[in-house]
N, C-alpha and C positions, 0 to 999 in steps of 0.2 A: 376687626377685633370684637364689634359688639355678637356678629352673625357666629365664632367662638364660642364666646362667653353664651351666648343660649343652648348652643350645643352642648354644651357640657353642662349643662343646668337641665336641662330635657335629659339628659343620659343620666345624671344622679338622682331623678325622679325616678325612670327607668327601673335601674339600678334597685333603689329602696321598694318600688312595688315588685320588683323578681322575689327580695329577700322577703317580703309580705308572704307571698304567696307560698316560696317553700317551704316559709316557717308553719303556714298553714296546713300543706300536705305531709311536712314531718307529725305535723300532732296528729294529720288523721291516722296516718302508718303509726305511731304507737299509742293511739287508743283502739285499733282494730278496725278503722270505719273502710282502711284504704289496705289491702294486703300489701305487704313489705316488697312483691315481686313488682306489683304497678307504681309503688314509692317510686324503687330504681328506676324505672322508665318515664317518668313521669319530672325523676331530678334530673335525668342525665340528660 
């Protein structure tokens, strides 16, 4: 249960640094820093 319970605590870290990061390359794609074609590839 405890080896679980870390798992899923390591994966909601995970999780919140993905959402960091896209949130990050969404703002370079619209302030221009990141062209909207390398966005796409870059989210998907």
């Amino acid at each position: 249960m405890k080896c679980r319970k870390r798992e899923v605590e390591q994966a909601k870290k995970r999780i919140a640094e993905l959402e960091r990061i896209l949130k990050r390359i969404y703002e370079d794609d619209i302030s221009g820093v990141v062209s909207h074609d390398r966005f796409l590839k870059l989210s998907a």
